[in-house]
C-alpha positions in Angstrom: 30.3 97.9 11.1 28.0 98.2 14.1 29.9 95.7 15.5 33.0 97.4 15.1 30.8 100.6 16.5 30.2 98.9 19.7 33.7 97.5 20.2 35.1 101.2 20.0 32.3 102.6 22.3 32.7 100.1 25.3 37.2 100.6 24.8 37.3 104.1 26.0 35.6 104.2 29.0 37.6 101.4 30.1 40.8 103.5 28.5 39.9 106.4 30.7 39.1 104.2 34.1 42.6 101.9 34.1 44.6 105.7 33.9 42.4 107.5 36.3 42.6 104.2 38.6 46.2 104.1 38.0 47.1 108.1 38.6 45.1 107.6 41.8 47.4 104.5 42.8 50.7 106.0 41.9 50.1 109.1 44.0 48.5 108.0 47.0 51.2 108.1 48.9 52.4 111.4 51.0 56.1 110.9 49.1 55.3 110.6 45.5 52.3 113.2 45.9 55.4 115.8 47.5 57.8 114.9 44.8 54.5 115.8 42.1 54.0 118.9 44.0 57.5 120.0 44.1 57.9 119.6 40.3 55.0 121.6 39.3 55.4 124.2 41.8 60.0 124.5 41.1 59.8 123.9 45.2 61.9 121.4 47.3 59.9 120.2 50.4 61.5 117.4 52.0 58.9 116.0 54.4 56.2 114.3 53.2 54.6 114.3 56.4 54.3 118.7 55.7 51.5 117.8 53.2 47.9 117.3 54.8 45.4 115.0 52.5 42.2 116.9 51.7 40.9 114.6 48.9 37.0 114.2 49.1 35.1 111.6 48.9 31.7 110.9 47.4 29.5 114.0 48.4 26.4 112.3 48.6 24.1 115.1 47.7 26.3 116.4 45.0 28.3 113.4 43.9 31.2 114.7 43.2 34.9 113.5 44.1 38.1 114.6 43.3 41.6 113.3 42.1 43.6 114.7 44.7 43.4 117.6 47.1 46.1 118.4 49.9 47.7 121.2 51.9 51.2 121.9 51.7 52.2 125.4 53.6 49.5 127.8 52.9 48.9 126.3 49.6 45.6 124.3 48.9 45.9 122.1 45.7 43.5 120.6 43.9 45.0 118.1 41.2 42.4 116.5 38.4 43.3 114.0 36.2 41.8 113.9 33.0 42.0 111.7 29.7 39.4 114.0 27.7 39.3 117.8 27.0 37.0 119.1 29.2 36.3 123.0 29.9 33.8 122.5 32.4 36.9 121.9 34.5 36.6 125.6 36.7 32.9 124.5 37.1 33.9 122.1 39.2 36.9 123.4 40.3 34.6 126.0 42.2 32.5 123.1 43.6 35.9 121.3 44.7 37.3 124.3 46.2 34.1 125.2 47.9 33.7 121.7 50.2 37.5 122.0 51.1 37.0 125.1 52.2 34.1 124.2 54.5 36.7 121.6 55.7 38.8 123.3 56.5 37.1 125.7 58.0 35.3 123.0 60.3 38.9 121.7 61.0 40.0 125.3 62.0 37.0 126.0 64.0 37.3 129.5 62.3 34.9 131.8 63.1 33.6 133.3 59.5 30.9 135.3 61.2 34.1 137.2 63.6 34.4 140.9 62.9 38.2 140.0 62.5 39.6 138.9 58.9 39.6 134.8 59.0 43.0 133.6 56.6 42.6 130.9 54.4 45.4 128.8 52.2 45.9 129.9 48.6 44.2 128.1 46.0 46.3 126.4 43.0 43.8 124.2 40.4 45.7 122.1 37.9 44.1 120.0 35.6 46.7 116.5 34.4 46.0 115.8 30.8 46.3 112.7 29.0 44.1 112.3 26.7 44.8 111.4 22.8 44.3 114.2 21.0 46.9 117.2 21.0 47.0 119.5 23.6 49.8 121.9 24.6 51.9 121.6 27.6 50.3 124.4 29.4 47.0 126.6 29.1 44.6 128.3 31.3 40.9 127.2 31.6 38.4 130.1 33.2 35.2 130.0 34.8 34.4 133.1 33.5 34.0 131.4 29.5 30.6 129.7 31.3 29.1 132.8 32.1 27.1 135.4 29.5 28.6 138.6 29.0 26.9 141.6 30.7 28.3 144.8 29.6 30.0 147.3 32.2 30.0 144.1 34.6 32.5 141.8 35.6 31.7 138.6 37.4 31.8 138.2 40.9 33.4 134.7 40.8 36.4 133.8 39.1 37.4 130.0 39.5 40.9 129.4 36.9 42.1 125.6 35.9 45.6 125.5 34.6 45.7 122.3 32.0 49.0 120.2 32.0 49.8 117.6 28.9 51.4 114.7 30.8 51.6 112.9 28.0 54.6 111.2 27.1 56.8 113.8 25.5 55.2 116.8 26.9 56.1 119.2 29.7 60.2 117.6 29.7 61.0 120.1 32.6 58.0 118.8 35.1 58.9 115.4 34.1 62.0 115.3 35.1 61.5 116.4 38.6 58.9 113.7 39.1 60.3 110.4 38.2 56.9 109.0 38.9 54.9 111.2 36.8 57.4 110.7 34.0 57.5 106.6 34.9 53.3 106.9 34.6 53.3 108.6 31.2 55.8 106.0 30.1 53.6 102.9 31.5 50.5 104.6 29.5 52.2 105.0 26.5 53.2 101.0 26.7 49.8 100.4 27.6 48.9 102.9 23.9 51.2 101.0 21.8 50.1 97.4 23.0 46.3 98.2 22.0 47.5 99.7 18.8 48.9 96.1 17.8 46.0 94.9 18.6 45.6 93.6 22.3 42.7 93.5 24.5 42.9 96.9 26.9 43.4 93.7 29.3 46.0 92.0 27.6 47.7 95.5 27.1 47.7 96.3 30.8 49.1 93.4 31.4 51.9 93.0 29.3 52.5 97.1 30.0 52.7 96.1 33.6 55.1 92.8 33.0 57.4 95.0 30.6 57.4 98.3 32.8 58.6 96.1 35.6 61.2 94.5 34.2 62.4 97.9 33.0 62.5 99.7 36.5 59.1 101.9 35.5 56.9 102.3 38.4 58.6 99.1 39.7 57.9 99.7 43.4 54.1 100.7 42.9 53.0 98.2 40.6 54.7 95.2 43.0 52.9 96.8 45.6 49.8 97.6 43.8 50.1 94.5 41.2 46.8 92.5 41.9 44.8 96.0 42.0 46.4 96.7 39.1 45.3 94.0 36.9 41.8 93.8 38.6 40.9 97.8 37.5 40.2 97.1 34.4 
């Protein structure tokens, strides 16, 4: 039994790391983040090169990083993947937020202490779900659930994550405007069924990758990607 204990304890973080890994690698690319963006947002940029990268990297004295963060327009998107229910996600959505603006702001060279009003890009937070246990396509996280209530008073902050099921079966209109969202929930749910016969989380990315190949699913990025692949978990 505490064998068993141990064998289920050390899976899941693995679970979680191959998909995270994985979402990272199928949208690092300008093309497939656009085509992502466009789906979720019912837009129809063309040109990849429109979108600016602002994903961070390890903040040393906060360590934190995020998914994916880019500009497109005056939009500023924040993009989290996430294989467990968290609602601390506006917590760090406001962290997130907060060092892209100071990047943008440094990139700008905008003067926040002018007398005149300095514009900034509208913020959209969406949190990609794929967890096992049932969620529904759409809901809205607030940061205002982690503070206490204070009669008469309304918080000065307000931070809001908007949670997306892109689990295989879930959100049919998103899906099929992003062929490689739709081709990534597919691979995960191979990668689901090989562990539930009993496969090794390596054996099941493997075999996951093999089949999804040879059926045209994420073809392109996992023969680009294939060694990396295999190596993340």
């Amino acid at each position: 039994m505490a064998q068993n204990q141990q064998l289920h304890t050390d899976i899941h973080p693995i679970n979680r790391r191959y998909k995270d890994s994985l979402f990272r690698i199928a949208f690092r690319e300008k093309k497939e983040l656009l085509e992502l963006y466009n789906a979720i947002n019912g837009s129809d940029y063309k040109n990849p090169d429109e979108l600016t990268i602002y994903t961070l990297e390890d903040i040393i004295f906060m360590n934190i990083k995020n998914d994916i963060s880019f500009l497109v327009g005056e939009m500023l998107n924040l993009y989290e993947h996430q294989s467990t229910r968290n609602p601390n996600m506006p917590i760090r959505g406001l962290l997130y937020f907060a060092r892209n603006y100071e990047s943008y702001i440094s990139r700008l060279n905008l003067d926040i202490y002018s007398s005149s009003l300095q514009k900034l890009p509208f913020p959209q937070y969406y949190v990609l779900y794929n967890g096992t246990k049932d969620e529904k396509d759409r809901y809205t996280i607030r940061l205002e659930d982690a503070f206490p209530e204070v009669n008469g008073l309304e918080p000065c902050l307000k931070c809001t994550a908007t949670l997306l099921n892109i689990n295989f079966g879930h959100n049919h209109e998103i899906m099929e405007k992003s062929k490689t969202l739709s081709d990534y929930a597919i691979y995960v749910q191979h990668v689901r069924i090989n562990l539930n016969l009993g496969m090794s989380i390596s054996q099941a990315v493997e075999q996951a990758t093999d089949d999804c190949i040879r059926g045209g699913i994420l073809r392109d990025i996992l023969l680009k990607n294939q060694a990396e692949v295999k190596n993340m978990v």
